[in-house]
Chimera marker file (.cmm) of the C-alpha trace (Angstrom):
<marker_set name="trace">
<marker id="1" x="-20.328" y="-50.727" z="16.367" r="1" g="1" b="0" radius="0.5"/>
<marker id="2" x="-23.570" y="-53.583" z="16.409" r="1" g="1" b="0" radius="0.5"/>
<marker id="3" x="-25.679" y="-52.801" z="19.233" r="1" g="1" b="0" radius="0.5"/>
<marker id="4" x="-27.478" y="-55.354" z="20.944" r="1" g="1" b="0" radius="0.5"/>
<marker id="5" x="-31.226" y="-54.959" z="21.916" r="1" g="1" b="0" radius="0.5"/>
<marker id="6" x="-33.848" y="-56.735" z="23.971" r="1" g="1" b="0" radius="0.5"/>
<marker id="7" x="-37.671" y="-57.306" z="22.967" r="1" g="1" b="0" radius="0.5"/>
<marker id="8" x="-40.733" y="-57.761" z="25.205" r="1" g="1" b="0" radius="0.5"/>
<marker id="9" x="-43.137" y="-59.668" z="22.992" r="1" g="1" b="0" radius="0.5"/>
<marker id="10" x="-46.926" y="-57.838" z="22.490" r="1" g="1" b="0" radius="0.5"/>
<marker id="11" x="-48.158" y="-61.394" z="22.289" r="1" g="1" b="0" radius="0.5"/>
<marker id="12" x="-47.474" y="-62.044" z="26.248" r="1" g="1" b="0" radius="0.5"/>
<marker id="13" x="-46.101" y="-64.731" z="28.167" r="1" g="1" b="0" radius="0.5"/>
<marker id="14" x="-46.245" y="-68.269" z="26.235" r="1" g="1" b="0" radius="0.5"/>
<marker id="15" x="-49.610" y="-70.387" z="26.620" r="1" g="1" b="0" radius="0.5"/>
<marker id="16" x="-46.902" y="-72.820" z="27.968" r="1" g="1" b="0" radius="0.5"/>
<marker id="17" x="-46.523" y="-70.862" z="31.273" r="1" g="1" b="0" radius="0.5"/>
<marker id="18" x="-50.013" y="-70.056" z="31.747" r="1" g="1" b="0" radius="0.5"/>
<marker id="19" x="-52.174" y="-72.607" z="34.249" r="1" g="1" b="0" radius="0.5"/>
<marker id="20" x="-55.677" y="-72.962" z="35.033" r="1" g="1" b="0" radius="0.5"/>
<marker id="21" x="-57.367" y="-71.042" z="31.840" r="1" g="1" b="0" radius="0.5"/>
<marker id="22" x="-60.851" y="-71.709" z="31.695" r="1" g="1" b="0" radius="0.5"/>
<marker id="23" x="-62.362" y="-73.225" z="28.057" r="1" g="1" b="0" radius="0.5"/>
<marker id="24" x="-62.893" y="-71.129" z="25.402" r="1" g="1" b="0" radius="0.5"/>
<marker id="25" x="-66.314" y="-70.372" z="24.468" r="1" g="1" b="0" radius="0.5"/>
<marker id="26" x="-68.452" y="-71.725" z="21.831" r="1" g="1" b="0" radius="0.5"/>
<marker id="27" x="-71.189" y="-68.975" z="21.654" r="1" g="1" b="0" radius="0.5"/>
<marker id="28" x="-71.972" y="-66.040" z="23.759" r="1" g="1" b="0" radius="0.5"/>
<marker id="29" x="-75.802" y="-66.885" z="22.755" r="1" g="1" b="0" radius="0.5"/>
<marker id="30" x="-77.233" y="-67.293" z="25.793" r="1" g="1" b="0" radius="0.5"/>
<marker id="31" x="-74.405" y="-66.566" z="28.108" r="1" g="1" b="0" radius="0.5"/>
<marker id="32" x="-74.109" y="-63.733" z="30.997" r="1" g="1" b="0" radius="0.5"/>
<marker id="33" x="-70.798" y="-61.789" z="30.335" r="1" g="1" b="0" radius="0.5"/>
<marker id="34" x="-69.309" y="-59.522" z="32.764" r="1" g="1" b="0" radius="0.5"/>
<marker id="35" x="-67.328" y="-56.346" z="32.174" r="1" g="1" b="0" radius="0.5"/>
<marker id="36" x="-64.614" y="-55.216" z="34.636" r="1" g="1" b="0" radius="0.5"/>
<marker id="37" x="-63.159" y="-51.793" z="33.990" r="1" g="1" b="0" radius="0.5"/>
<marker id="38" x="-59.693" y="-50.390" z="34.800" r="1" g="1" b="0" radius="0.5"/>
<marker id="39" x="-60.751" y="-46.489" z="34.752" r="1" g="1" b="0" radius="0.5"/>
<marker id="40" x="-58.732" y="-45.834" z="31.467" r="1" g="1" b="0" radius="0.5"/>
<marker id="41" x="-59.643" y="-44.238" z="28.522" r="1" g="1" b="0" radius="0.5"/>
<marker id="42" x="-63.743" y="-43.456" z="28.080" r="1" g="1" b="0" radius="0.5"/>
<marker id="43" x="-64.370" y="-47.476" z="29.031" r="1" g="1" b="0" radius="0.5"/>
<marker id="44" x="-67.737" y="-46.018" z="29.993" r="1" g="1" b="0" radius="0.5"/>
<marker id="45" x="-68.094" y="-45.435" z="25.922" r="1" g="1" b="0" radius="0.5"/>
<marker id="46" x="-66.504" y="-48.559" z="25.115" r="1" g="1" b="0" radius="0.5"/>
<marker id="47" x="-68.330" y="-50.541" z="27.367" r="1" g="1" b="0" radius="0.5"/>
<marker id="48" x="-71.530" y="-48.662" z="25.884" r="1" g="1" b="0" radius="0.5"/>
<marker id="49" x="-70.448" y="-49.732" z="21.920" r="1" g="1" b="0" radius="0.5"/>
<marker id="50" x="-69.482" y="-53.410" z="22.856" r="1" g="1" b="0" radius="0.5"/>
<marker id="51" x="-73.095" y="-54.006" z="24.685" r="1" g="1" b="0" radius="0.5"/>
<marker id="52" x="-74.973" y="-52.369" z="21.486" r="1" g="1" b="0" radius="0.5"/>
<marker id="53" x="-72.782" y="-54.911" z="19.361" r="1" g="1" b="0" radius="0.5"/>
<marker id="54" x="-73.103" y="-58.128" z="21.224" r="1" g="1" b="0" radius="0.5"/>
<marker id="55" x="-77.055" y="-57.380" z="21.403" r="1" g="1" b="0" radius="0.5"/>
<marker id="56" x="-77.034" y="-56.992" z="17.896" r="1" g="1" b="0" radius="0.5"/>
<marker id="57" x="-75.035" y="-60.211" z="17.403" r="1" g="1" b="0" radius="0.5"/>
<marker id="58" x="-76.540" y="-62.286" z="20.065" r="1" g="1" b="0" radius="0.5"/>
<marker id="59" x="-80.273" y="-62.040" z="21.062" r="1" g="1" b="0" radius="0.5"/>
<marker id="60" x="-80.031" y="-63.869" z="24.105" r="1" g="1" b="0" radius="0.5"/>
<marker id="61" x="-76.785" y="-62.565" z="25.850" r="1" g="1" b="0" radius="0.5"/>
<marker id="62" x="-76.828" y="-61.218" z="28.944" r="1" g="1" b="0" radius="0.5"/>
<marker id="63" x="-74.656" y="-57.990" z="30.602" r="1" g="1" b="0" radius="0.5"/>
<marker id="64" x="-73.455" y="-57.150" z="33.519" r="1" g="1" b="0" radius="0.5"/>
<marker id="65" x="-72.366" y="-53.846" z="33.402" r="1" g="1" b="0" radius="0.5"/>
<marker id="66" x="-68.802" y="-52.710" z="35.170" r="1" g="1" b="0" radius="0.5"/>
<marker id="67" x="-70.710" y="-50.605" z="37.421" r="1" g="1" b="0" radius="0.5"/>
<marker id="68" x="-71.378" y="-53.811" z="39.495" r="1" g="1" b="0" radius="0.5"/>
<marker id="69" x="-67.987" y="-54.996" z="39.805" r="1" g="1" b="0" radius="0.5"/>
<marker id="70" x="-64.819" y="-52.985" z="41.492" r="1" g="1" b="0" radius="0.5"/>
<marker id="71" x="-63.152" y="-50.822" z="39.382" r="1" g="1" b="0" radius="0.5"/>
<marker id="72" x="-59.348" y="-52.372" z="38.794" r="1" g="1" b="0" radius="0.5"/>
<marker id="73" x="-56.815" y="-49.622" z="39.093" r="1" g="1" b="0" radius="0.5"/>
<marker id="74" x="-54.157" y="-50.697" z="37.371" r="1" g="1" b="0" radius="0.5"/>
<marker id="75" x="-50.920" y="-50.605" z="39.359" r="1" g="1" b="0" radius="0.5"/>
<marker id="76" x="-50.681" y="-50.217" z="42.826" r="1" g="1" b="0" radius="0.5"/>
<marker id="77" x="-49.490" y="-53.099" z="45.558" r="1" g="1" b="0" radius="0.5"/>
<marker id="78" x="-50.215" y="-56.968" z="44.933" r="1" g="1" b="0" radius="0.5"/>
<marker id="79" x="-51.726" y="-57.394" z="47.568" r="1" g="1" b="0" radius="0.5"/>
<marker id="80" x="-54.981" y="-54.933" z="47.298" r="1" g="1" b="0" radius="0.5"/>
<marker id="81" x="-54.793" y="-56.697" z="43.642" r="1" g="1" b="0" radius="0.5"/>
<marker id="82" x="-55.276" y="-60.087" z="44.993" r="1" g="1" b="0" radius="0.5"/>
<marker id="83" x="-58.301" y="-58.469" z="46.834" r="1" g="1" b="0" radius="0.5"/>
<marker id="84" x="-60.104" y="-57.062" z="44.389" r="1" g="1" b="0" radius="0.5"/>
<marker id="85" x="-59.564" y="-60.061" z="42.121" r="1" g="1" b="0" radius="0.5"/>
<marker id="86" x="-61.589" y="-62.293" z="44.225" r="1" g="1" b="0" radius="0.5"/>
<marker id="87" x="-64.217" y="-59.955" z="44.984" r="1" g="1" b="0" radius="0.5"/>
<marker id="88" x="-64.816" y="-59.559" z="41.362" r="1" g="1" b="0" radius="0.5"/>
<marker id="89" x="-64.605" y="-63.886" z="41.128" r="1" g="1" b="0" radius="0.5"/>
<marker id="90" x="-67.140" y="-63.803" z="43.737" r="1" g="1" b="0" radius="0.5"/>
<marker id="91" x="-69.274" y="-61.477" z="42.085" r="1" g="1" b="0" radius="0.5"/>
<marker id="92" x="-69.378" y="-62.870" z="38.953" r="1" g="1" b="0" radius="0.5"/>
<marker id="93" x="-69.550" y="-66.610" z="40.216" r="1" g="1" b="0" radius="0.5"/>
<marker id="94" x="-73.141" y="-64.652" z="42.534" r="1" g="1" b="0" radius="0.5"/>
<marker id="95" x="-74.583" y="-63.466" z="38.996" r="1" g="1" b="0" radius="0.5"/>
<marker id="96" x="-73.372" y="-66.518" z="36.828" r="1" g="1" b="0" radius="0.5"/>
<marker id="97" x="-71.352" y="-65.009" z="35.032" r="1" g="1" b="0" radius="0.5"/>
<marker id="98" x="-70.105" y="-67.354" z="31.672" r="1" g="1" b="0" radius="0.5"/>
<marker id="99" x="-67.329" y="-64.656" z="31.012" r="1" g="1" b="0" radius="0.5"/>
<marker id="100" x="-65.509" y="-61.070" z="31.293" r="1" g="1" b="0" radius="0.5"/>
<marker id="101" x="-64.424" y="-58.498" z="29.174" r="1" g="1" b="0" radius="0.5"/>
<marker id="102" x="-61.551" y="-56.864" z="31.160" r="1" g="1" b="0" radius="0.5"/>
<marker id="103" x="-59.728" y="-53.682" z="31.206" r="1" g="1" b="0" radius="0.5"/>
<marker id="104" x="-60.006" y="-50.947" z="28.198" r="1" g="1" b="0" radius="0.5"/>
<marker id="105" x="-57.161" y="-49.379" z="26.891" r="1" g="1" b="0" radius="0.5"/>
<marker id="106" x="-54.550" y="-47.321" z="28.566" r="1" g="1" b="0" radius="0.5"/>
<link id1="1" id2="2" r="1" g="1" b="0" radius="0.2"/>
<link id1="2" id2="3" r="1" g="1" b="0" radius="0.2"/>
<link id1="3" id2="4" r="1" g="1" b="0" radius="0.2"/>
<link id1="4" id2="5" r="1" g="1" b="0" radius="0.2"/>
<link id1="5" id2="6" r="1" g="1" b="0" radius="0.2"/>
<link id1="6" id2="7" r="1" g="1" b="0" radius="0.2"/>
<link id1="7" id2="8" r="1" g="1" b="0" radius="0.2"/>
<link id1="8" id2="9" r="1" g="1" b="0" radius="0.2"/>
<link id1="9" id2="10" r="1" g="1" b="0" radius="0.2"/>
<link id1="10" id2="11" r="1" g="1" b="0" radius="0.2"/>
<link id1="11" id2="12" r="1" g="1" b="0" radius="0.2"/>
<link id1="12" id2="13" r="1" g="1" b="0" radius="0.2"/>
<link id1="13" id2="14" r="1" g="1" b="0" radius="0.2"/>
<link id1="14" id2="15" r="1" g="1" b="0" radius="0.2"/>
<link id1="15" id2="16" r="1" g="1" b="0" radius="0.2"/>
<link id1="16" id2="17" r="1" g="1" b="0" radius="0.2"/>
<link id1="17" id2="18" r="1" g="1" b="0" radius="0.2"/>
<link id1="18" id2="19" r="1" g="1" b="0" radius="0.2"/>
<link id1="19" id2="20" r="1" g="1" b="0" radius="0.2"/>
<link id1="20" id2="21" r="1" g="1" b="0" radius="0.2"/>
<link id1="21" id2="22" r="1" g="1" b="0" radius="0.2"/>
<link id1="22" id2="23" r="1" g="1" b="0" radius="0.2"/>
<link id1="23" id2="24" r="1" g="1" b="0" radius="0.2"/>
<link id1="24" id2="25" r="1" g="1" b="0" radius="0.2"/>
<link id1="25" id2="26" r="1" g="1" b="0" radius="0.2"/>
<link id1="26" id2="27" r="1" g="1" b="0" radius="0.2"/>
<link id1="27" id2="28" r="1" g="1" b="0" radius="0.2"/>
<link id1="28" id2="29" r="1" g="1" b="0" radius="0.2"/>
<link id1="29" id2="30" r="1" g="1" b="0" radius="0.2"/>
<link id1="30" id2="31" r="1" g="1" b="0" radius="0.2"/>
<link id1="31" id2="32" r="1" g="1" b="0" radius="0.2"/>
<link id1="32" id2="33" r="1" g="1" b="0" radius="0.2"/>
<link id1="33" id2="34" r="1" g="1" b="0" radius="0.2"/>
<link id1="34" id2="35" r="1" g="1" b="0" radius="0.2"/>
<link id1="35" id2="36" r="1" g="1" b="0" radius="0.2"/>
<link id1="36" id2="37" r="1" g="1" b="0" radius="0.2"/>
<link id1="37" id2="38" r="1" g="1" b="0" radius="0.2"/>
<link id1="38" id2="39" r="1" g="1" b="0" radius="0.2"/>
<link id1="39" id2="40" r="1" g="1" b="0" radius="0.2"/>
<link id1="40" id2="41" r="1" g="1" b="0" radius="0.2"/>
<link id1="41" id2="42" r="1" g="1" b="0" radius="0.2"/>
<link id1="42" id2="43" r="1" g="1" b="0" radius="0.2"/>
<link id1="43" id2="44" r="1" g="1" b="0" radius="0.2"/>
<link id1="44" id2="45" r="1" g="1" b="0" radius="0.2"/>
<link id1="45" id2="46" r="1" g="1" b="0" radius="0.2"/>
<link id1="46" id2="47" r="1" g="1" b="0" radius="0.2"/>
<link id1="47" id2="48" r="1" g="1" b="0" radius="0.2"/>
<link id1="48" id2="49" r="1" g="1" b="0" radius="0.2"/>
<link id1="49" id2="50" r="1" g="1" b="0" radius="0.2"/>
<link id1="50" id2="51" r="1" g="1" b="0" radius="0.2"/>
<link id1="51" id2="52" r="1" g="1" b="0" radius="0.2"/>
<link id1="52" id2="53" r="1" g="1" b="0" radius="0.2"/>
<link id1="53" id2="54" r="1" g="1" b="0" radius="0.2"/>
<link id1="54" id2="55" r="1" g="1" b="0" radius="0.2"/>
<link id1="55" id2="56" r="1" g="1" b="0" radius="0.2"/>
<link id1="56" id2="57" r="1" g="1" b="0" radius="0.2"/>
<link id1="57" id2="58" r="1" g="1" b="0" radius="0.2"/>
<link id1="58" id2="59" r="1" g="1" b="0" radius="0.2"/>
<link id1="59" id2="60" r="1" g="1" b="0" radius="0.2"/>
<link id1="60" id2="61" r="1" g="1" b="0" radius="0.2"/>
<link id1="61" id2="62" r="1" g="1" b="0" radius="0.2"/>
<link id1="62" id2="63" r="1" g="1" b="0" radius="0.2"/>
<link id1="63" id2="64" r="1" g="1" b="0" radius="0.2"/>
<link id1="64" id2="65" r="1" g="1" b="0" radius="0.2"/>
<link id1="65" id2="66" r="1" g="1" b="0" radius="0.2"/>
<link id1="66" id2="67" r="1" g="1" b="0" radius="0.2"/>
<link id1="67" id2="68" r="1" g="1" b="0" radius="0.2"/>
<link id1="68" id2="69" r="1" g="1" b="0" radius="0.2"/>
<link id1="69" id2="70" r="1" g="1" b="0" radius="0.2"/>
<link id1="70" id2="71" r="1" g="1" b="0" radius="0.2"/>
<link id1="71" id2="72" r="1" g="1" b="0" radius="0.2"/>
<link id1="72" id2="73" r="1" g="1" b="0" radius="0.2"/>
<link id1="73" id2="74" r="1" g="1" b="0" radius="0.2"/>
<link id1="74" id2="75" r="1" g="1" b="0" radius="0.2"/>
<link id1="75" id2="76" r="1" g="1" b="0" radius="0.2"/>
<link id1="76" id2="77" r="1" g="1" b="0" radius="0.2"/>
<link id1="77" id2="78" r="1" g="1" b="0" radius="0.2"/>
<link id1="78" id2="79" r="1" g="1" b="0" radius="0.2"/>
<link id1="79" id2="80" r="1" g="1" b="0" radius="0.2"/>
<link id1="80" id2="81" r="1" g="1" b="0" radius="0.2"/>
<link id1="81" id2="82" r="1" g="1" b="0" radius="0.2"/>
<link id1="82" id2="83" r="1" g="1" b="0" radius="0.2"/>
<link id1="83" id2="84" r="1" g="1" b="0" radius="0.2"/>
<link id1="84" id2="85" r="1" g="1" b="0" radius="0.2"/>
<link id1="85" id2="86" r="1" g="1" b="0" radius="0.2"/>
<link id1="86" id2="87" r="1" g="1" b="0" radius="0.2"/>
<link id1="87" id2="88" r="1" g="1" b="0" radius="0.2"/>
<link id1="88" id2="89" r="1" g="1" b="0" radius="0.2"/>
<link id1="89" id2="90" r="1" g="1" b="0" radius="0.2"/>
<link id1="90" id2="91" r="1" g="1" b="0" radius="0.2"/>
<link id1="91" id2="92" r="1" g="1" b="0" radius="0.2"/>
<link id1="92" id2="93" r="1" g="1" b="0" radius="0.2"/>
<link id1="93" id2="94" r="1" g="1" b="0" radius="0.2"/>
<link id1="94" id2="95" r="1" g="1" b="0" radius="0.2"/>
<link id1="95" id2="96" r="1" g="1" b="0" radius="0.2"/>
<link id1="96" id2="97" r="1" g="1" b="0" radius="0.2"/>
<link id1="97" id2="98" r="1" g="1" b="0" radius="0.2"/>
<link id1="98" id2="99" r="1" g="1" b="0" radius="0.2"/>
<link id1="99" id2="100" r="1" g="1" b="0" radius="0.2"/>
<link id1="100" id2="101" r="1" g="1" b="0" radius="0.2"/>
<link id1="101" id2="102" r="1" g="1" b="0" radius="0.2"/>
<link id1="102" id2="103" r="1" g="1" b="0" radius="0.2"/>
<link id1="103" id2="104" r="1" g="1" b="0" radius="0.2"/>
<link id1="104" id2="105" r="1" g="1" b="0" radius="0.2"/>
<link id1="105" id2="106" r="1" g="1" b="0" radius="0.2"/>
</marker_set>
């Protein structure tokens, strides 16, 4: 007997269905990036190794750590979501922020 199975794609949804992306970066010389943490897996040490890394990289980058911005918990209702997605907007837009690293692992 052939047994049928479905497959969620790693790769996400298509760019197709996604709206309102912001440009992709040149550099990160020179830019202010932002990191937002979702309280999984030792981000406090990842957070730590990707700052060391992009300082090395870029001389003129600057961080603002995830201890500025809410912590995203992930699941929970859409709504409180929503909420904390626009505080963290309005944060970052406040500091001029150029980008974020979000999340760490799970």
């Amino acid at each position: 007997m052939k047994e049928n199975l479905s497959v969620i794609s790693p790769e996400g949804r298509p760019l197709g269905t996604t709206t309102n992306i912001s440009r992709h970066l040149d550099t990160l010389d020179g830019k202010t990036i932002g990191e937002v943490y979702n309280n999984h897996f030792k981000g406090e040490l990842m957070f730590q190794t990707y700052r060391r890394l992009f300082r090395e990289k870029y001389k003129n980058i600057k961080i603002i750590p995830y201890d500025e911005f809410p912590i995203v918990y992930v699941g929970g209702d859409p709504e409180t979501q929503k909420r904390i997605a626009k505080e963290i907007a309005a944060i970052a837009k406040e500091k001029g922020v150029d980008a974020i690293i979000t999340g760490n692992g799970g």
